[in-house]
TORKOL-4160 file (C-alpha; in steps of 0.2 Angstrom, whole numbers, padded with zeros to 4 digits, m for minus):
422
<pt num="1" X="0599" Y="0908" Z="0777"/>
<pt num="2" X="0582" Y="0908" Z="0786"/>
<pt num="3" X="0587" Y="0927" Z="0792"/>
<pt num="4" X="0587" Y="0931" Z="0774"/>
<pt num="5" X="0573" Y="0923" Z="0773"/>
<pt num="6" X="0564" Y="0934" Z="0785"/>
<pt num="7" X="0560" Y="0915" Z="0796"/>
<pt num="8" X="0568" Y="0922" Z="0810"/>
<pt num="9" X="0558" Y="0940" Z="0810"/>
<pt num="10" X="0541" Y="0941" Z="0819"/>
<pt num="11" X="0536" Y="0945" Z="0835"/>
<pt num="12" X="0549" Y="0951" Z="0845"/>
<pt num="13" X="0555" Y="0937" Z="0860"/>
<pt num="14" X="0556" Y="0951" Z="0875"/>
<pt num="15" X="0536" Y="0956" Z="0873"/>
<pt num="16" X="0529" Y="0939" Z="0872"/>
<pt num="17" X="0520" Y="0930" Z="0886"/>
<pt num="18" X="0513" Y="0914" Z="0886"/>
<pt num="19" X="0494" Y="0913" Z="0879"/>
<pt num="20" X="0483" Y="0921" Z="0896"/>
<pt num="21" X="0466" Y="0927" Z="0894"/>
<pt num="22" X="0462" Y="0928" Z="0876"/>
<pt num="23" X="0480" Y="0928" Z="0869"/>
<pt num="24" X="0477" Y="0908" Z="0863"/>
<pt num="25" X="0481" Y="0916" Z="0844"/>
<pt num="26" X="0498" Y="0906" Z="0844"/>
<pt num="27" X="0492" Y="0891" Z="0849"/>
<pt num="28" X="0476" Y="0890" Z="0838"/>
<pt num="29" X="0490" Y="0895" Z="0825"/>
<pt num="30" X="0498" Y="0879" Z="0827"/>
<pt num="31" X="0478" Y="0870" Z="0828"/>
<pt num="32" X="0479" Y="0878" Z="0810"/>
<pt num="33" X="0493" Y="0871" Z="0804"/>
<pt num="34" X="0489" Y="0854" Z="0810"/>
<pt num="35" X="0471" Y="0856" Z="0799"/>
<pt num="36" X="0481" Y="0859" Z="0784"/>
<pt num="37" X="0494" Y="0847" Z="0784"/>
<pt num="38" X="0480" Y="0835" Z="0788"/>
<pt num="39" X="0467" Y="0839" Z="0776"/>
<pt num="40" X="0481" Y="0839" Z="0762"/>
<pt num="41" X="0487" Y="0820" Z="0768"/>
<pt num="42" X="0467" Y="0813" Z="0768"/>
<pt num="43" X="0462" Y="0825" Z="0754"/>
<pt num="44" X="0461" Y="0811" Z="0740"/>
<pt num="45" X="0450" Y="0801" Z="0749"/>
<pt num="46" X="0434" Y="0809" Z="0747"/>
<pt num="47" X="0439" Y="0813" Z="0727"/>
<pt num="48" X="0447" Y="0798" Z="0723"/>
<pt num="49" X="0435" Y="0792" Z="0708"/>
<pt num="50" X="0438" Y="0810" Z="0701"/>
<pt num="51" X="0458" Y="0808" Z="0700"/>
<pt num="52" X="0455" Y="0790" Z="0694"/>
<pt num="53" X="0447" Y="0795" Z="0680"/>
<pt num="54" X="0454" Y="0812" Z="0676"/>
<pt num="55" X="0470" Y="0803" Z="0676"/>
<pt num="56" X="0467" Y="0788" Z="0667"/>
<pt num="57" X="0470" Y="0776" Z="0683"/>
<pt num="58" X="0461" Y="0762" Z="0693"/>
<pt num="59" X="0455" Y="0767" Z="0710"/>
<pt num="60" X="0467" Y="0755" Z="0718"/>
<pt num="61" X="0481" Y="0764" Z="0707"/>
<pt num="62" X="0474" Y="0783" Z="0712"/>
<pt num="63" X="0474" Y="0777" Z="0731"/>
<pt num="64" X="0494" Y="0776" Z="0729"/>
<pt num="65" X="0494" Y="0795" Z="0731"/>
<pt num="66" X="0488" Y="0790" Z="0750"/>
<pt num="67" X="0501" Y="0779" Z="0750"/>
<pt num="68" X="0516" Y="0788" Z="0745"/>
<pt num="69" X="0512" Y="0802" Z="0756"/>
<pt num="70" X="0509" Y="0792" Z="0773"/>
<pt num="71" X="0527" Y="0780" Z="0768"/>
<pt num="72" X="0539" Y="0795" Z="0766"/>
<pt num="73" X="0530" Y="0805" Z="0781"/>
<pt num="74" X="0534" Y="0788" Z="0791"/>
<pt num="75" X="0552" Y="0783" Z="0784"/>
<pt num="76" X="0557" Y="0799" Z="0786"/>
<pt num="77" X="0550" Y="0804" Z="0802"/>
<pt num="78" X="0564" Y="0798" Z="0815"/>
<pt num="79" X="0578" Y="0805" Z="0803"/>
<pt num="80" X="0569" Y="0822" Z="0801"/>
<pt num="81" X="0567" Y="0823" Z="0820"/>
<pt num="82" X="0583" Y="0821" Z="0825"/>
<pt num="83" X="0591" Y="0832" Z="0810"/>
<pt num="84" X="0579" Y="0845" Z="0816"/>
<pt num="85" X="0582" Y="0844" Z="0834"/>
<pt num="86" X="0592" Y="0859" Z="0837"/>
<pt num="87" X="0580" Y="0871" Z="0823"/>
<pt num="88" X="0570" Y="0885" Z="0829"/>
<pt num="89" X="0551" Y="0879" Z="0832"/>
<pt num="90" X="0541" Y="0891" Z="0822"/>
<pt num="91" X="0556" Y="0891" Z="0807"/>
<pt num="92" X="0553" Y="0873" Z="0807"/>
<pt num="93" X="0531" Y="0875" Z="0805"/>
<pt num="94" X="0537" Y="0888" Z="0791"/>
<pt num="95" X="0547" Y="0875" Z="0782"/>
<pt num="96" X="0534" Y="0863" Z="0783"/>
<pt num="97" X="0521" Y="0875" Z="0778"/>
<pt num="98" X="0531" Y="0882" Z="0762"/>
<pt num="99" X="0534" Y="0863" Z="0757"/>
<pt num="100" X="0515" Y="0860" Z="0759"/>
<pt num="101" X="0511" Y="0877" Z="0749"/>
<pt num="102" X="0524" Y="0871" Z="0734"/>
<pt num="103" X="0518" Y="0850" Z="0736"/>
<pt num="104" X="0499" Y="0856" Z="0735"/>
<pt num="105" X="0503" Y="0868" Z="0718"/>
<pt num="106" X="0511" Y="0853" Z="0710"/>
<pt num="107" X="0496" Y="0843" Z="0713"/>
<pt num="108" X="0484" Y="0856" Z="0707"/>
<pt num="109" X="0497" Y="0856" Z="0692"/>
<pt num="110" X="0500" Y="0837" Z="0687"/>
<pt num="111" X="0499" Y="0832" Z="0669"/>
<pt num="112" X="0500" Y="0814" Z="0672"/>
<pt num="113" X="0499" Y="0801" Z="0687"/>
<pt num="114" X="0517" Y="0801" Z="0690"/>
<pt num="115" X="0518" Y="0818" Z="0692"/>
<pt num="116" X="0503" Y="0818" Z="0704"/>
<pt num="117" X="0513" Y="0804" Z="0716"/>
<pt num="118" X="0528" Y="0812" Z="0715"/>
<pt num="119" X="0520" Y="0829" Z="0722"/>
<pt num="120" X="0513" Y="0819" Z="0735"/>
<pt num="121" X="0528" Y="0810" Z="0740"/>
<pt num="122" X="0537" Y="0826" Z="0740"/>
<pt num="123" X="0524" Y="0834" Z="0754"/>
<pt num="124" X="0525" Y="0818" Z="0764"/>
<pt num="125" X="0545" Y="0822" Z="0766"/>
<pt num="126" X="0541" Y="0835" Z="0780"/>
<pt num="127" X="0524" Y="0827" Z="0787"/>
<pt num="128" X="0530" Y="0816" Z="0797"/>
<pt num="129" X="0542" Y="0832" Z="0807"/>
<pt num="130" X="0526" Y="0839" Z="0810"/>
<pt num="131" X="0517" Y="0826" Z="0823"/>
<pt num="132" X="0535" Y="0825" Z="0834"/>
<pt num="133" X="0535" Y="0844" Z="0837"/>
<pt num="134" X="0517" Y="0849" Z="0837"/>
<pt num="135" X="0512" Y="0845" Z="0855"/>
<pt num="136" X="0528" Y="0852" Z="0864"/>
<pt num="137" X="0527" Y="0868" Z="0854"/>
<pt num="138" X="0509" Y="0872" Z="0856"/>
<pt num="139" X="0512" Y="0868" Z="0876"/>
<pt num="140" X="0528" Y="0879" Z="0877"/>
<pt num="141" X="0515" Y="0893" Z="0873"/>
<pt num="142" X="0505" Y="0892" Z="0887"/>
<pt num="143" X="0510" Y="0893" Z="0906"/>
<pt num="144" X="0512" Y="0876" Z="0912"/>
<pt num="145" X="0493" Y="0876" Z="0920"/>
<pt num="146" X="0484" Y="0876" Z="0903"/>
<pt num="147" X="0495" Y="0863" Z="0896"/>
<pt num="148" X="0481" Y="0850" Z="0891"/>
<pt num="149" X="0471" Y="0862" Z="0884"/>
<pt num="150" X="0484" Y="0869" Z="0871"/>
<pt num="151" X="0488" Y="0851" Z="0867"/>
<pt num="152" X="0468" Y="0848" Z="0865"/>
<pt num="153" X="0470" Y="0865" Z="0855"/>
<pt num="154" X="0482" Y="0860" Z="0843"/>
<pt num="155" X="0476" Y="0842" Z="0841"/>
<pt num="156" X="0457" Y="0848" Z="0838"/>
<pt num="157" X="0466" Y="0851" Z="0818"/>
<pt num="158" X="0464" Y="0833" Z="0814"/>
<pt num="159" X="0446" Y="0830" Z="0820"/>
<pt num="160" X="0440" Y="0847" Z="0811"/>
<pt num="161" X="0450" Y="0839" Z="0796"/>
<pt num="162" X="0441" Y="0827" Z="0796"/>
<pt num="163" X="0424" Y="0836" Z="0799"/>
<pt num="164" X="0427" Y="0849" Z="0788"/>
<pt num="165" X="0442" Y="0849" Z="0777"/>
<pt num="166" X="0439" Y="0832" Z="0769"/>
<pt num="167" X="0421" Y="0832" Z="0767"/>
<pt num="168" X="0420" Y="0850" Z="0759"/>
<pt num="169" X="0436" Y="0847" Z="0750"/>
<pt num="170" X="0423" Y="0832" Z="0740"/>
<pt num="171" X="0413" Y="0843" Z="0739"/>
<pt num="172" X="0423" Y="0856" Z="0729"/>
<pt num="173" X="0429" Y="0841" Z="0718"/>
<pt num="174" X="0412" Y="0836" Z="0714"/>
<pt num="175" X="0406" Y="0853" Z="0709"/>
<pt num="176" X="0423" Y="0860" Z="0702"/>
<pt num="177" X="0436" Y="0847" Z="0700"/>
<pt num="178" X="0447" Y="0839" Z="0710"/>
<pt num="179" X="0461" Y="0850" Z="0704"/>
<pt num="180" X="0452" Y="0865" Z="0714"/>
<pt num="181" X="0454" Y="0856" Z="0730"/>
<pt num="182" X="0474" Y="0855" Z="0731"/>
<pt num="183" X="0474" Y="0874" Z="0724"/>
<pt num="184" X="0461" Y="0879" Z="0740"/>
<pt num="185" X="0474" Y="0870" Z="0749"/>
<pt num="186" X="0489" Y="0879" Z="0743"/>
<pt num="187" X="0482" Y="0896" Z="0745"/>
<pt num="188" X="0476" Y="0890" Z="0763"/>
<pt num="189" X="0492" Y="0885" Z="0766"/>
<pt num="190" X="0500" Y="0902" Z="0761"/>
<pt num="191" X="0487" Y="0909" Z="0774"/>
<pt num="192" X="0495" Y="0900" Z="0786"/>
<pt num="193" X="0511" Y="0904" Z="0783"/>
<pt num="194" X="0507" Y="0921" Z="0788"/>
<pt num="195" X="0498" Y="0917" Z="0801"/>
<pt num="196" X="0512" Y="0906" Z="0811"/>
<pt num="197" X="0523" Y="0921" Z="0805"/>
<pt num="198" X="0515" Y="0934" Z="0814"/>
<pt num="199" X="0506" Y="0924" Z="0829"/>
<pt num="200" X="0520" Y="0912" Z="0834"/>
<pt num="201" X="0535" Y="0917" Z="0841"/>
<pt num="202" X="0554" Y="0911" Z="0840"/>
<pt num="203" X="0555" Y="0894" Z="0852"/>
<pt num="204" X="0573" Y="0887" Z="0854"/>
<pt num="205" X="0573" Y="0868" Z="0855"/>
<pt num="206" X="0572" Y="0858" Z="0872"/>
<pt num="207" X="0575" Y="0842" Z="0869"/>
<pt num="208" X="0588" Y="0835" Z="0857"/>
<pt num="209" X="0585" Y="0819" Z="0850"/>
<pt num="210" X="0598" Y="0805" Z="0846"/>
<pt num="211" X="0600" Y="0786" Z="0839"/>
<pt num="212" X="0601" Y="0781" Z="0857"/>
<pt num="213" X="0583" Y="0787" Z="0863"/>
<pt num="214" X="0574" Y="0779" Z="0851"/>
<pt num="215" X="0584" Y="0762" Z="0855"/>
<pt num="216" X="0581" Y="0763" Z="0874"/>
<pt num="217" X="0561" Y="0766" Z="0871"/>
<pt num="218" X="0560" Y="0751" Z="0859"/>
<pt num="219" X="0565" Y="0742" Z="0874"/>
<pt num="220" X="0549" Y="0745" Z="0881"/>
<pt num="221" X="0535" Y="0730" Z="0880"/>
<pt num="222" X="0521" Y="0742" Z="0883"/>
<pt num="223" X="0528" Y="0752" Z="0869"/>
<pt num="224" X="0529" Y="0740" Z="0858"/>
<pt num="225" X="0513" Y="0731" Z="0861"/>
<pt num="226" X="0505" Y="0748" Z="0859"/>
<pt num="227" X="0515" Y="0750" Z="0839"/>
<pt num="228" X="0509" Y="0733" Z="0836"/>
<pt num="229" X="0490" Y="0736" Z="0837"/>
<pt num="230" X="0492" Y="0754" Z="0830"/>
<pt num="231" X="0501" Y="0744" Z="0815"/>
<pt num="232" X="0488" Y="0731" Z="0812"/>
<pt num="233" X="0473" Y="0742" Z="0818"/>
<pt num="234" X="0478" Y="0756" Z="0805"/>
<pt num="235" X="0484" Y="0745" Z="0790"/>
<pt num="236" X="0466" Y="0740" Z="0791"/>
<pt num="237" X="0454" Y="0757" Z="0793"/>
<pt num="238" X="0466" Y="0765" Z="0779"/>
<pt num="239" X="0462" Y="0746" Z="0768"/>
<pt num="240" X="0444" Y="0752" Z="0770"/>
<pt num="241" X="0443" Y="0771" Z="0773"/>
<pt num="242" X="0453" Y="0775" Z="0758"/>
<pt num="243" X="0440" Y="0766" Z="0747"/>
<pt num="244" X="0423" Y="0769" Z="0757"/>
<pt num="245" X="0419" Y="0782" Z="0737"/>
<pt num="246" X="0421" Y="0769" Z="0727"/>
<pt num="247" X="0412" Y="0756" Z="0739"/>
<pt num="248" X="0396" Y="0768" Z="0743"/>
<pt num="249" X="0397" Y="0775" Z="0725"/>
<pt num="250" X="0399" Y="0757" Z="0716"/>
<pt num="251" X="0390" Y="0744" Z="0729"/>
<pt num="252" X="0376" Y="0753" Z="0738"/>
<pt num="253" X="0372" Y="0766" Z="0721"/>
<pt num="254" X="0372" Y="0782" Z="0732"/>
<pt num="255" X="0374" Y="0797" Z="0723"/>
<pt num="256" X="0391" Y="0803" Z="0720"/>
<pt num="257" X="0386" Y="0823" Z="0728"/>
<pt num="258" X="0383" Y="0814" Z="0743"/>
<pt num="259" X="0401" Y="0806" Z="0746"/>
<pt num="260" X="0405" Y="0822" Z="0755"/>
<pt num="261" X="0391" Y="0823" Z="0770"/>
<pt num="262" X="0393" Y="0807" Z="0772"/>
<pt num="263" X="0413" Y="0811" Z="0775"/>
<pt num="264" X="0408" Y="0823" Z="0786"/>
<pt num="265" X="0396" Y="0811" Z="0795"/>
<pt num="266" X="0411" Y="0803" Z="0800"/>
<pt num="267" X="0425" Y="0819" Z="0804"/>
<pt num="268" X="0408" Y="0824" Z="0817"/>
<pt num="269" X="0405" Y="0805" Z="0824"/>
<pt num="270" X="0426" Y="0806" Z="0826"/>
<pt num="271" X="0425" Y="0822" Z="0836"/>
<pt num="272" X="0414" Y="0813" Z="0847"/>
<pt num="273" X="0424" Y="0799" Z="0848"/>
<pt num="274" X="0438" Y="0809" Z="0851"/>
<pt num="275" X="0430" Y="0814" Z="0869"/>
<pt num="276" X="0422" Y="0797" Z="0872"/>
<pt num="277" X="0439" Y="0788" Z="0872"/>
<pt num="278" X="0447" Y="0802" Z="0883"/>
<pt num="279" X="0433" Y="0799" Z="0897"/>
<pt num="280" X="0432" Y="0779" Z="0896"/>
<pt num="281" X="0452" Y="0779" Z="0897"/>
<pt num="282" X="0451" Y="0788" Z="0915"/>
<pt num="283" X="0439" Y="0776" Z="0922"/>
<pt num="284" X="0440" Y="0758" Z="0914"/>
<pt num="285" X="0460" Y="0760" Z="0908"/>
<pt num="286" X="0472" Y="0758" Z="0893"/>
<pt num="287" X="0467" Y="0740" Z="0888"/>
<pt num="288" X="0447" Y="0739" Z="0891"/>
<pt num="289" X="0448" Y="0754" Z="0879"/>
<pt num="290" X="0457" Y="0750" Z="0866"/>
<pt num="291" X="0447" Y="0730" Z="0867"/>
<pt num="292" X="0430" Y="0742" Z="0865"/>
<pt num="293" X="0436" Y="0752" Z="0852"/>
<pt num="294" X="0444" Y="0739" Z="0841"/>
<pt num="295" X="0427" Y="0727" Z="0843"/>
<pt num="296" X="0414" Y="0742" Z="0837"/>
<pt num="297" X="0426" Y="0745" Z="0824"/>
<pt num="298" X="0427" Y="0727" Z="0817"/>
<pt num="299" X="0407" Y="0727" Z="0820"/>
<pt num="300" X="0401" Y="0744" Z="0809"/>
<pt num="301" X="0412" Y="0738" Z="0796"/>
<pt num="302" X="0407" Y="0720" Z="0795"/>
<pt num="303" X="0387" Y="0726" Z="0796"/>
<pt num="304" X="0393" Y="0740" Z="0784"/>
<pt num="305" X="0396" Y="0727" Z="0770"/>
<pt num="306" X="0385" Y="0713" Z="0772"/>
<pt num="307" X="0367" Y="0719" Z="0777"/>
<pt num="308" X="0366" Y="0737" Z="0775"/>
<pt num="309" X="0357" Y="0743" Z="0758"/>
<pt num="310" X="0350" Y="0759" Z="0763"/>
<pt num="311" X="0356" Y="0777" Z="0763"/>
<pt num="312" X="0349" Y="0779" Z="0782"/>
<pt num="313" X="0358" Y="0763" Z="0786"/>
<pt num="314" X="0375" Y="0768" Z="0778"/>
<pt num="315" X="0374" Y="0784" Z="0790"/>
<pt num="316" X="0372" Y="0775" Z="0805"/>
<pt num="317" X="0388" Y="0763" Z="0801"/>
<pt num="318" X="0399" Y="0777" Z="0795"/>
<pt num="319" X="0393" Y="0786" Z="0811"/>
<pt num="320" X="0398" Y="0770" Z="0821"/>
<pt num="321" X="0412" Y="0767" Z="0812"/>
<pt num="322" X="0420" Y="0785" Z="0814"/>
<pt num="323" X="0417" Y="0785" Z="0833"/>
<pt num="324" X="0425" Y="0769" Z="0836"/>
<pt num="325" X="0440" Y="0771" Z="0824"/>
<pt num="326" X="0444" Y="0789" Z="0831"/>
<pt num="327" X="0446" Y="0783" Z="0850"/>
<pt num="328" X="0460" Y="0771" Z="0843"/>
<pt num="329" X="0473" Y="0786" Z="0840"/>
<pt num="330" X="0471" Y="0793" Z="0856"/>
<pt num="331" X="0473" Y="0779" Z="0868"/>
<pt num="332" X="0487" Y="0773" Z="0860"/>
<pt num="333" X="0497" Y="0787" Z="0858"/>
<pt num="334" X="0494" Y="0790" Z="0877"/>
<pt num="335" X="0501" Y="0774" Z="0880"/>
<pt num="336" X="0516" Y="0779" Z="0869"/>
<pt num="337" X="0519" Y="0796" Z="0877"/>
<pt num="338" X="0517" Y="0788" Z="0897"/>
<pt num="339" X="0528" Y="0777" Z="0893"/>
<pt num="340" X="0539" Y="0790" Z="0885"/>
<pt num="341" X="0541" Y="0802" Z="0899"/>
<pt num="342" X="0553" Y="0815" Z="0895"/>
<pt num="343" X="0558" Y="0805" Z="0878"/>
<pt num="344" X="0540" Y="0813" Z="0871"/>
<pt num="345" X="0549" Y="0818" Z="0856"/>
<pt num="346" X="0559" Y="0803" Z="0852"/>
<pt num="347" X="0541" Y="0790" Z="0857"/>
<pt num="348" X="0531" Y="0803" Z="0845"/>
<pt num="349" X="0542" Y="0802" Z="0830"/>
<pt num="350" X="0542" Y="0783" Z="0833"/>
<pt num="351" X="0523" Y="0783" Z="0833"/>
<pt num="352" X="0522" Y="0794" Z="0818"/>
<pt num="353" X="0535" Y="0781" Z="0808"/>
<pt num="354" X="0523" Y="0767" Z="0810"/>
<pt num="355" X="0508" Y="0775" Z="0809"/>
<pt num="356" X="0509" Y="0784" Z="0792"/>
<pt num="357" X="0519" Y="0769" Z="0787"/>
<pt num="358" X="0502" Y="0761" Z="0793"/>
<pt num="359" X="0491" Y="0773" Z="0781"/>
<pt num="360" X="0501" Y="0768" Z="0767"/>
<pt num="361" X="0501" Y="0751" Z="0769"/>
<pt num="362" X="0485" Y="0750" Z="0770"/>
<pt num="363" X="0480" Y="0761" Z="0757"/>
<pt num="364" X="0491" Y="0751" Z="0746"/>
<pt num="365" X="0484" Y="0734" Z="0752"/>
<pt num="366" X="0466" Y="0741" Z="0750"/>
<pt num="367" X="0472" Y="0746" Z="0731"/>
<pt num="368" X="0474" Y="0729" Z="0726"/>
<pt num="369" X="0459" Y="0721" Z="0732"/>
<pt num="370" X="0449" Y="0733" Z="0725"/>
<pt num="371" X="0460" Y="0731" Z="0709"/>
<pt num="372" X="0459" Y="0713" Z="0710"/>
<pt num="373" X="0443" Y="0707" Z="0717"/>
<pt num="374" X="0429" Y="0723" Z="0718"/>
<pt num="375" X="0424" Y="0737" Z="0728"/>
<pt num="376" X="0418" Y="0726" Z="0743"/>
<pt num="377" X="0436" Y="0720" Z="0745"/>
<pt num="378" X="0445" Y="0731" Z="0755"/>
<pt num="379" X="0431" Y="0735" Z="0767"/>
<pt num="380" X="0432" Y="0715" Z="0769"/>
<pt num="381" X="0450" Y="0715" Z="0772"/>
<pt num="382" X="0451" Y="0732" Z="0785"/>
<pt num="383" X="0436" Y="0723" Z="0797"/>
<pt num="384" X="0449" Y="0706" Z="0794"/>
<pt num="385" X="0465" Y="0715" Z="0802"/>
<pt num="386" X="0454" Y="0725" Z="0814"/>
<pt num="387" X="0449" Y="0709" Z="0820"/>
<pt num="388" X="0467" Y="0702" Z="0820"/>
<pt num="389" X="0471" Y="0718" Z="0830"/>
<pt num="390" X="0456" Y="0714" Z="0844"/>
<pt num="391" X="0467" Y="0696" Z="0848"/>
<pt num="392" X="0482" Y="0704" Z="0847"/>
<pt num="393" X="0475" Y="0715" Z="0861"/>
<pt num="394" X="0468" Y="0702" Z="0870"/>
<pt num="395" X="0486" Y="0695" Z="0870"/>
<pt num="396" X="0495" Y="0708" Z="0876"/>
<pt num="397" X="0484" Y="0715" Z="0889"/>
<pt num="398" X="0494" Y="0715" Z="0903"/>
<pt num="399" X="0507" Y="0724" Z="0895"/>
<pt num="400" X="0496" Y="0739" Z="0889"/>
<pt num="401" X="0491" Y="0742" Z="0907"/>
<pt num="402" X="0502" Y="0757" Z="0909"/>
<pt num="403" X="0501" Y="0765" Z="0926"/>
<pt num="404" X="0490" Y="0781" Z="0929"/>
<pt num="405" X="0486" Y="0780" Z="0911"/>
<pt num="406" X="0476" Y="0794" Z="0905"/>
<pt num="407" X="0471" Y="0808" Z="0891"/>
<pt num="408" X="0483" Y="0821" Z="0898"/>
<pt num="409" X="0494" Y="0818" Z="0884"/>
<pt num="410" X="0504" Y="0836" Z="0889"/>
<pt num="411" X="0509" Y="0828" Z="0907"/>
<pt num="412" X="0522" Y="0818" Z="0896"/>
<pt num="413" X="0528" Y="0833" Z="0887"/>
<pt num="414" X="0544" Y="0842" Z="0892"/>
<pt num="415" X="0539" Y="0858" Z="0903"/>
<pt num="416" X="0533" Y="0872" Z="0896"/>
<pt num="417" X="0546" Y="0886" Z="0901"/>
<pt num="418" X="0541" Y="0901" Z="0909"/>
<pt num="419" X="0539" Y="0912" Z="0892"/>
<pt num="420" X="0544" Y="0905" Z="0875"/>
<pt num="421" X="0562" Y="0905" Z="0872"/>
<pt num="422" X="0569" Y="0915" Z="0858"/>
């Protein structure tokens, strides 16, 4: 069927060679689809006043879309990966994209709430496939030398998601809609269907995953101390991040066009963050950085909601508060994929399971304090389960010291071949 589909048509397997030179289009062809997929997930945050009000909803009840996406994506995210185990790569970034594509149109097109969470649920069906291929497909690109920097390629999607894609996204919804931002998305996502199409080539499966890989890595203390702080740390940034409109809108009277430079504040602090984690986890180790992550966290968002009135002072917490938050991520999926080793797949798909699940939870738990109490609420509640997560960590410090711990996420991926198999 995917033959007939032309999934299986592209560039031909015999002429390609691993990205030398300037031949990186396939992997910045996978750093493309990892922008879309996340800019379409986070999208509702920076235009969540707009879809609450266009759609007749609280804010608590709009952030649901966030929810929805990020529990499928994580339910589903171990079944998906195993089912998908023996599927063609790039067929499997074209099914994702396609799904993306029809998920973002229906959500341009929704007449009621219902319709608008039912779109969004049906896109997180194939998110959480994406993150447990990504990494292994953009390093089975390149010769086995520029592994890490395919891998910092195809992961540079989420940080410029968050420093362009969310932030203009608001910015389109303020001036044209909210409705406009999911129809950029889909005709984005069409783009990029092409572009995998022509750029990346056919890459057989090299690792198959099964019930029993995820039960041997669950056995695994370090492991599981790193799921347990993603759980709690992510449960209470999406409490807070998913509402941060309706706080700076409602409690601190910014104007509503600003919303989206002070997103993109963030995405750039993030970015920073990003490379700040990497360089402190080589030199102080797994569990100092996470500790020093967790606290600053706790800290801008404390100082964020109690003594902050000021448009120059909210840029300096969210600035804080994006450069601490985005380190988190990073350290602890390198924990993950260490203790992994050549299980990368399975230990990703895990990861993904509790940290969309993570998103959703928290968005959902941030909807009802909002709902309930006020727009001060969930940023309260996130900096309370941040806090929780900084003595969780203390707790389980010695079992997050995982040997020769660092960013090079790629070492735990399977070895790139020679060339891309076809």
């Amino acid at each position: 069927m995917t033959d007939g589909l032309g999934l299986n048509s592209g560039p031909d397997a015999t002429a390609y060679q691993p990205a030398t030179g300037k031949n990186w289009l396939p992997v910045w062809a996978v750093g493309l689809t990892v922008f879309v997929v996340t800019t379409t997930e986070m999208a509702p945050v920076g235009i969540l006043p707009q879809i609450a009000h266009d759609l007749g909803v609280s804010s608590g009840t709009a952030g649901v879309a966030v929810t929805a996406f990020g529990l499928v994506a994580g339910l589903l995210a171990p079944i998906s990966t195993i089912v998908s185990s023996r599927i063609d790569r790039r067929t499997l970034l074209l099914a994702i994209l396609i799904v993306f594509t029809a998920g973002n149109c229906l959500s341009a097109t929704a007449q009621n709430y219902w319709m608008f969470i039912v779109s969004r649920a049906a896109t997180g069906v194939i998110h959480g496939l994406l993150w447990s291929i990504v990494a292994a497909t953009a390093i089975r690109l390149v010769h086995p030398k520029d592994s890490v920097r395919a891998t910092s390629i195809a992961f540079s999607g989420i940080s410029l998601a968050l420093v362009f894609g969310v932030p203009f996204g608001s910015l389109l919804g303020t001036a044209t809609g909210w409705r406009s931002v999911f129809g950029a998305l889909a005709a984005l996502s069409i783009v990029n269907i092409m572009v995998v199409w022509l750029f990346i080539p056919r890459l057989t499966p090299v690792e198959t995953v099964g019930v029993a890989d995820f039960r041997n890595l669950l056995r695994s203390s370090a492991l599981v101390a790193a799921l347990g702080i993603t759980l709690v740390v992510v449960v209470g940034n999406y409490a807070a991040y998913t509402y941060i409109a309706p706080f700076i809108i409602g409690e601190r009277g910014i104007d509503p066009s600003l919303v989206g430079p002070l997103l993109l504040l963030y995405g750039v602090a993030g970015v920073f963050g990003n490379f700040l984690a990497g360089y402190t986890l080589d030199r102080v180790g797994s569990a100092p950085a996470v500790l020093g992550a967790l606290a600053l966290t706790v800290s801008g968002s404390l100082v964020l909601l109690f003594s902050i009135d000021s448009t120059p002072g909210m840029i300096i917490l969210l600035a804080l508060w994006g450069l601490s938050y985005s380190g988190l991520p990073v350290v602890l999926q390198t924990i993950v994929l260490r203790v992994a080793g050549k299980n990368s797949q399975s230990a990703t798909s895990i990861y993904v399971l509790v940290f969309n699940c993570s998103i959703a939870l928290g968005a959902l738990f941030g909807g009802v304090a909002i709902d309930e109490i006020g727009s001060r609420a969930p940023i309260l509640a996130g900096a309370a389960l941040c806090f929780t997560s900084v003595i969780f960590n203390i707790m389980m410090t010695g079992k997050l010291r995982v040997r020769n711990c660092s960013f090079t996420t790629a070492t735990s991926l399977p070895t790139p071949t020679a060339g891309p198999e076809r």
